[in-house]
Every structure is written in C-alpha cells, then in structure tokens.
N, C-alpha and C positions, 0 to 999 in steps of 0.2 A: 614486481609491483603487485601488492596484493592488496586488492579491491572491491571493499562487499556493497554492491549499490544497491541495498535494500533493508532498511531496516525500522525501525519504530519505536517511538516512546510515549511515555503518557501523556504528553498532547494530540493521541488519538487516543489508539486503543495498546500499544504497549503497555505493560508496569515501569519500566523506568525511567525518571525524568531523564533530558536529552542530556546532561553534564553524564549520568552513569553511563548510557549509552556510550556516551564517548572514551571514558574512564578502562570501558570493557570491549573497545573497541583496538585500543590500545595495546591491553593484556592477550590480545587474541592478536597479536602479534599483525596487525593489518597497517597496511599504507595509506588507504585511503575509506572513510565510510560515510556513506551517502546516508542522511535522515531524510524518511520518504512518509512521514506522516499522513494520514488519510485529508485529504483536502484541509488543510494547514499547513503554513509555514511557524506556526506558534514558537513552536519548539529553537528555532534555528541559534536565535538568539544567543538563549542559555549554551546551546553547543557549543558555539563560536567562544566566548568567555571563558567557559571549560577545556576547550581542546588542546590535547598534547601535545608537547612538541615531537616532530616525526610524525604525526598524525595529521591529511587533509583531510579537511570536510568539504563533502559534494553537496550544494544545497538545495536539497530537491521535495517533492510530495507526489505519493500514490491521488491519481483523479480520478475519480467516480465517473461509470459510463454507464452506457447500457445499449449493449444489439442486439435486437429482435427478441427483446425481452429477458435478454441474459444481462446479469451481471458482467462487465467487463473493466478491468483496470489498466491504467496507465502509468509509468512511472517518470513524471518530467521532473529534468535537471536545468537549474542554471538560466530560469526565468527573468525576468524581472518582476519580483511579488507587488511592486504598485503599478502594473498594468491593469488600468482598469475594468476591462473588461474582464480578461482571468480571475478578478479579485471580486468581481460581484459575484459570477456565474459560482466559487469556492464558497462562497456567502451565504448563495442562495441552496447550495447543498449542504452546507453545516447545518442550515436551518431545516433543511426538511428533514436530516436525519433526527433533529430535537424532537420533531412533531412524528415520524416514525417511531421513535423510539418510546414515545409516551402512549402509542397507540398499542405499541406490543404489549407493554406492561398490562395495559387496559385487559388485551384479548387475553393473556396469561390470567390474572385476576379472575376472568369468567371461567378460566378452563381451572380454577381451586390454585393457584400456584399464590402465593403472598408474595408476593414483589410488590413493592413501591416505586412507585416516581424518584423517590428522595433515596432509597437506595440506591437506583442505579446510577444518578447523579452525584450522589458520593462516592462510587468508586469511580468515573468517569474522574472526579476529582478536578475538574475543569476543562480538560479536554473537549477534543471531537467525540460525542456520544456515539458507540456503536454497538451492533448485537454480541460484541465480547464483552462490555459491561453487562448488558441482561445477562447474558449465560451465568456471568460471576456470582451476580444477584439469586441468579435461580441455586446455583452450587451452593451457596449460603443457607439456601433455604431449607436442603435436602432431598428436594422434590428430584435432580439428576446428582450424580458422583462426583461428577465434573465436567468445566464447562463444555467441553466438549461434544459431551452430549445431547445440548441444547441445538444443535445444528442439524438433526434430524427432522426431517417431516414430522415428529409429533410435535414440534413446538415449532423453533424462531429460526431452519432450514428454509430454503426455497421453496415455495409450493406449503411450507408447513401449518399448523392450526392456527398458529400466533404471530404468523409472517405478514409483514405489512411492504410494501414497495415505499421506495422515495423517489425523491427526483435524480434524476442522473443525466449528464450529457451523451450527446451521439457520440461515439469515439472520433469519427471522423474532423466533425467540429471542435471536438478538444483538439487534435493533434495542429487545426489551424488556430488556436487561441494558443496556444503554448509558443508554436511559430512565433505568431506576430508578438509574444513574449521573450525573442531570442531564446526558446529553451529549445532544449531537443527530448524528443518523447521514445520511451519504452515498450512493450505490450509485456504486461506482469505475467508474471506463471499460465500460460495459456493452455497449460497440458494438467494445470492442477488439479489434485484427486475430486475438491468438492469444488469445483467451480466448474463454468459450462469451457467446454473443448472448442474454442475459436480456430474453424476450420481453414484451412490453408488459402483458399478462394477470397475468407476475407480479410485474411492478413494480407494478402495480396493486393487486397484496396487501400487496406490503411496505408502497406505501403506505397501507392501510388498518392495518399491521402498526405502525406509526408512523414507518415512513422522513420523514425531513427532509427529502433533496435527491437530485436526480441528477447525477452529472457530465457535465455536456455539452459542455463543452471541454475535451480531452482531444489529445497527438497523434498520437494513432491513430485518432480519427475524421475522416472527411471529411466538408464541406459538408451535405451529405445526410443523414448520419447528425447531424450537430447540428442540423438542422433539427426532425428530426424527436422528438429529444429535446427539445428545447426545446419543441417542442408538445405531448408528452408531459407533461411539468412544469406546464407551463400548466396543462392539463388536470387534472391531479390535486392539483394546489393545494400543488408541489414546489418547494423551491430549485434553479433551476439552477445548479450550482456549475463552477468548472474548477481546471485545476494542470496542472502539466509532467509528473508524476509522474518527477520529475529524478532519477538513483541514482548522479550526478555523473561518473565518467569512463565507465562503461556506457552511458548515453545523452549522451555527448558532450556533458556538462556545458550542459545545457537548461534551467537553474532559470530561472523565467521568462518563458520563448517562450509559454505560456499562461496567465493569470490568470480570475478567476470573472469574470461578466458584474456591472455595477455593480449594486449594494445586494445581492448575494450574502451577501458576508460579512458585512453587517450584519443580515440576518433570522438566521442562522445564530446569530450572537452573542444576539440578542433571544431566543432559546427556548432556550437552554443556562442551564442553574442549578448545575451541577458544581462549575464553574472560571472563569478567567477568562483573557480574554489578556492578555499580556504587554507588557510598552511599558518 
C-alpha cells in the first residue's frame, strides 16, 4: 500500500487542479492520495469525478493554527465538511488570508516591488490565496529569481518587511473541532526546514489534546529528524504518517517521493467516523 497523505492543488496554493493531481498521482504508481488543500475542501469534488481506477482518495485539508506565535499546521482526514462549526472557523480563515494577503501586497508596493492585488488574484486563479501566490507575483516581476526567495526576512518570510499575520486556530482547538467532525488530525512537517520546530513537550499535549498522528516522512526532514519522530509516536501512542507535500510545479512535481510507513493509513481510516475514502 503506497500512500502519500499530503498533497495540494490550485484550490490553495498548488499549480495543478485536483483532477491533475489525481492523474499524477496515479502515474506515480500510488494506492492511495490524500488532497490536503490549505483550509478548503474546494478541490475534492473535481478529484472525486477525476479519480482513477486503483486509485483512493483520502479527503482531507491542511488547518491553519498558530502556538505561541508560530505558525503550526494540521493535516485532518475524513471530516464531515458541513460541520458547522469546522466550516465557519475554515471560512473565517480563508477570509483573513484575503485581507492578509492584500495587506502584503500593500507593504511590498511601499518597499518599490509592483505587485498588484489583481495579480496575485490571478494566479491564485480562485483558490485559497496564500504567500505562494505573492512570491509568484513578485518572481514575475523580477524583483527575486524565484519564488522561493520571497520567504526570507527581506520580504513575505516570518518576521519579514512584508509579513502580515492572519487569524489562525489554537492547534489544540482544531484537533477538538476536527473530533467533533469525525475526522482524525495530523501534525504536518513539524521538523520542517522553514517552519517553527514544534517541540516534543507540545506534541505531547496535542497529543493528550487528541492528535492522531505525526508526520514523519516528510522532504524536509532528514534521517535524524525521522528517527526521532518516529520515536516520538511510538511513544505517545501516534500515527506515524508521511506525504510529499507536492504543490505540483513548486516543488518540482514530487507527488510521491514520500508515502506513510505501512498500516499508516489504515489506523487513520479505523478512528475516522466523518467520511470515507474514496475508491
């Protein structure tokens, strides 16, 4: 069973709509692929219509958190998307990323960079807006090489000139709204190169919070750091989970190169009462 529960299309911040995803999810010789769109379920739809035969789909979304000031993501499966509660708090975070994202442009503008509002909303192309559109917008512009480069403290990075905060949920409270959605929750790349290192003391609440799993395969960790996640899991009686966290031409089209460690996705599936996956 090989299964990449993490991945992305342009109803966030991927390039390709979720039927490619699926398409290429396929070709990459996988069993099963999780759409984990940034606070949407937009995308699922179209998968589902799309998807191959021998190919399941997990129907899931990356949720925006935030502890003690750090960025923190979630990756919940197997919901119920008209719970209403999860579905406004998703609402009220797609909106603030709108109004964040029109405030970066703003700060960018003052620091000489030309970006517009209407570009970044054009590559967005309808999706969830997020600072991978800016980047693009700025890469356009020539002002960086590529988007990549936009994620340093001189622009739209943590802490950077052009950096704006949004709203985001406590993690703890996401992991009980996803609950009371029958879903079971994740903790995404927690060892990832640019994201904050969510230390073992509060993976250890989440999981008393009711965290499901940690992602331990991930390709931003190295050896080391999955060692030591996996022990961590162990430990506290987690799903080790993994995924590419693929966003198709951004990370040089990687769906794949990582899947969860075997019977991952089948504990996963066993404690979800929401939904179901797809086949």
């Amino acid at each position: 069973m090989r299964a990449d529960l993490h991945s992305h299309s342009n109803a966030s911040d991927g390039t390709c709509p979720p039927a490619e995803v699926m398409r290429r999810a396929s070709a990459a010789g996988l069993d099963v692929i999780a759409l984990t769109d940034h606070d949407t379920v937009a995308g699922h739809d179209e998968a589902r219509r799309a998807l191959p035969p021998g190919l399941t789909l997990l129907p899931g979304m990356e949720l925006s958190c935030r502890l003690y000031g750090h960025s923190v993501h979630l990756l919940c499966y197997l919901f119920d998307p008209a719970n209403s509660e999860l579905a406004e708090e998703t609402a009220r975070i797609r909106d603030s990323r709108v109004d964040r994202a029109r405030a970066m442009v703003e700060r960018l503008r003052e620091l000489g960079v030309p970006v517009t509002w209407e570009q970044v909303n054009a590559i967005a192309g309808g999706g969830v807006v997020g600072r991978p559109h800016i980047a693009r917008a700025m890469a356009e512009t020539g002002i960086i090489e590529t988007p990549e480069q936009a994620f340093g403290p001189e622009w739209i990075g943590a802490g950077g000139r052009a950096h704006v905060q949004r709203y985001a949920l406590d993690p703890a409270r996401a992991i009980g709204l996803v609950r009371s959605a029958g879903g079971v929750s994740v903790l995404a790349h927690p060892r990832a190169a640019r994201a904050w290192a969510v230390p073992d003391d509060e993976i250890a609440s989440l999981a008393a919070a009711g965290l499901t799993g940690i992602e331990v395969r991930h390709p931003d960790h190295d050896e080391a750091q999955r060692a030591s996640l996996q022990q961590l899991a162990d430990e506290l009686g987690l799903v080790a989970s993994g995924g590419s966290d693929d966003h198709g031409e951004l990370t040089g089209y990687r769906i794949g190169c990582e899947t969860a460690p075997p019977g991952a996705y089948e504990r996963l599936v066993s404690q979800a009462t929401g939904a179901s996956p797809v086949s």
